[in-house]
N, C-alpha and C positions, 0 to 999 in steps of 0.2 A: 637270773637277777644280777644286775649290775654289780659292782664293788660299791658305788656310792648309796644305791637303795639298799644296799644290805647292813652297811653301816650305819645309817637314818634308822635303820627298822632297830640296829642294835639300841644305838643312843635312846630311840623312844623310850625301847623296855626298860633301860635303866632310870631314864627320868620318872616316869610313869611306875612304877616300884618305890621312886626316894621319895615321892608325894606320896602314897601310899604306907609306908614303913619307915617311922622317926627316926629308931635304931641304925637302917639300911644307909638313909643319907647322914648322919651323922658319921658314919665308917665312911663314906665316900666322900662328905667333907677334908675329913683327915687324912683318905688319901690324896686327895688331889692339891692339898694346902691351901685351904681358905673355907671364909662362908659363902653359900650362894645366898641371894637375897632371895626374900619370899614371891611366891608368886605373886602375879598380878591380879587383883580381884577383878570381878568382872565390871562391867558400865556400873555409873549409877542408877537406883531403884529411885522408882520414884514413889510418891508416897502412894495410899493408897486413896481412891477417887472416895468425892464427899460421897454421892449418889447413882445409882444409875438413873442414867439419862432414858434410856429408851424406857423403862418403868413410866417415870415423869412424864414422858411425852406420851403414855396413852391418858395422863388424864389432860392432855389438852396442851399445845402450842404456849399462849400465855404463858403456863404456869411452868412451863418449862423453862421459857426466857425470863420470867421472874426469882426462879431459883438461880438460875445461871447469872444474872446480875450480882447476887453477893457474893463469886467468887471471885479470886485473885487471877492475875493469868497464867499465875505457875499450877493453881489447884484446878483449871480449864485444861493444863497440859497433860496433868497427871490422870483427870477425866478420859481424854484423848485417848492416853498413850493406856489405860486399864482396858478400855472397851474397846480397841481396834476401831479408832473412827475417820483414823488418817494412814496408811497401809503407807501412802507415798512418803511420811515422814516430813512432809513440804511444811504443817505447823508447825513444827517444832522450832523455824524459823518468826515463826509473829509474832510481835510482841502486843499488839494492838487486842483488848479482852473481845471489840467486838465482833473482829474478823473468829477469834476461836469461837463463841459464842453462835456465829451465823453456822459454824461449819459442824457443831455439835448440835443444832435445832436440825439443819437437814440432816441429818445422817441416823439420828435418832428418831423424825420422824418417818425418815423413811423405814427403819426397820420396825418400829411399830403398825407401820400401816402392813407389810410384808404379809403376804397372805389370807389378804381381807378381803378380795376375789372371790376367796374360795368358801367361807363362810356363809353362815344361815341369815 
């Protein structure tokens, strides 16, 4: 192992311990002279979706694009972004309710119909 991978691997342990033990980083504040800032949280969450969508879309197309009409386009995003309806990330760019709207009715109906081949 290199000198630089061995050093990296050191520094981890020690960061990776002063997240872990308040005590530990507080002693290696003082010795190093200073504070470290806190981590950084992660992304933001988004809220949690009104409905699920694929539920709604087995009672029928309509009534799906009828719910979907009263929401905002950030509560369409949040939709999206709960049920895995966009893998590519590309809505996260639209702002337009009806392009999210069109792309949560297909993807919803298609996974309601999923497996209806095989069915009695």
């Amino acid at each position: 192992m290199t000198l630089r991978r061995r050093f990296d691997a050191f520094v981890r342990v020690v960061a990776e311990q002063a997240e872990r033990d308040a005590d530990f980083a507080e002693r290696l504040e003082a010795a190093l002279g200073g504070e470290f800032a806190p981590a950084r949280t992660s992304r933001r969450k988004r809220a949690p979706a009104a409905f699920d969508p694929v539920a709604a879309a087995h009672d029928g197309e309509p009534t799906l694009r009828a719910r979907l009409a009263e929401l905002s386009a950030d509560q369409l995003k949040d939709m999206i972004a709960e049920h895995g309806l966009d893998p590519t990330g590309r809505a996260n760019r639209w702002r337009k309710p009806e392009r999210l709207v069109e792309l949560i009715v297909d993807r919803a109906v298609e996974r309601a119909q999923k497996g209806r081949g095989f069915g009695a």
